[in-house]
C-alpha positions in Angstrom: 5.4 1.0 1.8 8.1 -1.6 2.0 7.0 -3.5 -1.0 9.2 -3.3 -4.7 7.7 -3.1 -7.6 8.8 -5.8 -9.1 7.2 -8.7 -6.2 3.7 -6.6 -7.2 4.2 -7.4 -10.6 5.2 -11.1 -9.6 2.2 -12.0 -7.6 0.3 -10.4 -9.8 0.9 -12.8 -13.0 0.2 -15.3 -10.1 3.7 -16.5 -8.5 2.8 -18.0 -5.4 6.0 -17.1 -3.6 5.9 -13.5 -4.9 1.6 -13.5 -3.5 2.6 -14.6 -0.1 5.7 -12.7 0.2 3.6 -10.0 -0.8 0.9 -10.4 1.9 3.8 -11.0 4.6 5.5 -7.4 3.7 2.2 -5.4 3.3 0.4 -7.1 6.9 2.2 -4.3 8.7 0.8 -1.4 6.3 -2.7 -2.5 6.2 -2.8 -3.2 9.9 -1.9 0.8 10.4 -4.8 1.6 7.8 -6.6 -0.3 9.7 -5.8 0.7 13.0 -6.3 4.5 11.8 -9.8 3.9 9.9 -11.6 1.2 11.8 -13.3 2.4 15.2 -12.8 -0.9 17.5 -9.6 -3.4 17.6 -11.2 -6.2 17.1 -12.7 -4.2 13.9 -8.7 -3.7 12.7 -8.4 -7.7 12.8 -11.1 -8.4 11.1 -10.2 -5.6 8.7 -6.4 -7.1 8.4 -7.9 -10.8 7.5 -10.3 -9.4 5.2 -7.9 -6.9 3.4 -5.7 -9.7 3.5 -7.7 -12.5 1.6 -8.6 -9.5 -0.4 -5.4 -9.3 -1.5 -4.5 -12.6 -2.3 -8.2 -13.0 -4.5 -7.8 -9.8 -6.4 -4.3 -8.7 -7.2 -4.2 -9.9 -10.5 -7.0 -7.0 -10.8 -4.7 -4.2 -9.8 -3.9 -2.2 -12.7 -1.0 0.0 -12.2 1.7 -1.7 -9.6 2.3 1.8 -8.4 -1.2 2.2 -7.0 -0.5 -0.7 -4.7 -0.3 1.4 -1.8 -4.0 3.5 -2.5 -5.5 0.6 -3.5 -4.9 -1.3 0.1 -5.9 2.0 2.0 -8.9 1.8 -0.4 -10.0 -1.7 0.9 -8.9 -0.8 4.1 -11.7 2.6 4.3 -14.2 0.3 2.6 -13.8 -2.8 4.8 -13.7 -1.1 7.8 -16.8 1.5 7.1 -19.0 -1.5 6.6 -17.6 -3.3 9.8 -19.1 0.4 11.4 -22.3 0.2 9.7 -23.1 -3.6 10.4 -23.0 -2.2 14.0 -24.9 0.4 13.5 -27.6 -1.4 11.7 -28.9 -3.2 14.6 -29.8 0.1 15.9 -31.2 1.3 12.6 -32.0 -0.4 9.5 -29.7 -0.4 6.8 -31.8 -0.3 4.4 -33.3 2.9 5.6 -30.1 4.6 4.2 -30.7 3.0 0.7 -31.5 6.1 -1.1 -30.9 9.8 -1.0 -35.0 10.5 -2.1 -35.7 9.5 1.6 -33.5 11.9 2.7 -35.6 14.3 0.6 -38.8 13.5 2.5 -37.5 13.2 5.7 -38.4 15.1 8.3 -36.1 17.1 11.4 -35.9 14.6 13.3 -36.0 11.9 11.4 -32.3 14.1 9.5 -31.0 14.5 12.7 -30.8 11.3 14.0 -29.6 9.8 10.6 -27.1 12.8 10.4 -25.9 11.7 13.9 -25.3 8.2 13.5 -23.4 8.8 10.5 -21.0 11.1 12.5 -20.8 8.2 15.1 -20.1 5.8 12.8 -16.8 8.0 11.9 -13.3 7.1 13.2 -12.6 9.0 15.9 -9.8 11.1 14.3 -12.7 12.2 11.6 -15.5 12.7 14.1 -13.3 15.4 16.0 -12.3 17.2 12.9 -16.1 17.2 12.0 -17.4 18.2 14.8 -14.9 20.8 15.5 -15.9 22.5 12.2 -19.3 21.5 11.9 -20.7 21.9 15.6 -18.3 24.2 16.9 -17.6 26.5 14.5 -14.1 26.6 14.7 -12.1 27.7 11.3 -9.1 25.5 10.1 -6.6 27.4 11.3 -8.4 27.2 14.7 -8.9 23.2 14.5 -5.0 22.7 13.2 -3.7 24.8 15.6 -5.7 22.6 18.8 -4.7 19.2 17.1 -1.5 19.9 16.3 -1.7 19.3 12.7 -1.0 21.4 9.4 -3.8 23.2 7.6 -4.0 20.5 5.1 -3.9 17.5 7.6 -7.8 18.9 8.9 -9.0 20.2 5.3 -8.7 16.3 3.9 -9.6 15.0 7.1 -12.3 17.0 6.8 -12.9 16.1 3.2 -12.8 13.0 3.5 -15.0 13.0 6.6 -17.7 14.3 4.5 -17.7 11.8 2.1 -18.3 9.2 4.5 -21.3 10.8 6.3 -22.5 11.4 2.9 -22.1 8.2 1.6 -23.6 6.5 4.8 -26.3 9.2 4.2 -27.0 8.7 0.9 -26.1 4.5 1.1 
């Protein structure tokens, strides 16, 4: 990221200059994150303008001016997973997902289709990974060697693939 440390630090004791500089320099960042977690484009705009206003509301929160970078990429997963699930949620309720006890109770059926629309509701680059594992059968080295990608690129794709379905899951 193209951002110094000290315009962080600026914006956040609340510079007005240093905040919109800030916001100008870190658009093009946020709009990749974006582009890489959200599953539709106009999903990445709304994602940009939300991480954006985000930003501006809540930088005086961020606590360590070198976690700048995660903590975007963090709003950026989180904003555009709920963009997914507010689409998803006209097909099923969201608050069906509210808790992991109906999971418990749930039966086949009821798991699969859950189980599947929480793999739809991945980014693309995360549903492949997942499926290529999970459905296929395919080991790492198989998965990295068809993507073209290292060992580690698919194990924290896959990882963090996971944690989304389980979190959609669980809700």
């Amino acid at each position: 990221m193209a951002v110094q440390p000290e315009l962080i630090a600026a914006a956040q004791a609340g510079d007005s200059r240093a905040i919109a500089l800030l916001l100008e320099r870190a658009q093009p960042d946020i709009r990749r994150y974006a582009e890489y977690n959200c599953r539709t484009a106009s999903d990445v705009e709304e994602a940009v303008q939300e991480v954006l206003i985000l930003t501006y509301r809540k930088i005086a929160s961020l606590r360590a001016v070198g976690a700048f970078s995660g903590w975007l990429l963090s709003m950026v997963r989180r904003t555009c997973w709920r963009l997914a699930r507010a689409v998803l949620g006209n097909a099923l309720p969201l608050d069906s997902f509210s808790n992991s006890a109906r999971l418990a109770t749930a039966n086949d059926d009821e798991l699969r289709l859950d189980l599947t629309n929480a793999i739809q509701s991945l980014p693309e680059h995360y549903r492949q990974i997942v499926l290529l594992r999970d459905v296929d059968e395919l080991t790492i080295d198989e998965i990295a060697q068809s993507l073209s990608l290292s060992r580690e690129a698919v194990k924290g794709r896959l990882h963090l693939a996971r944690g989304l379905i389980r979190e959609y899951l669980t809700g």
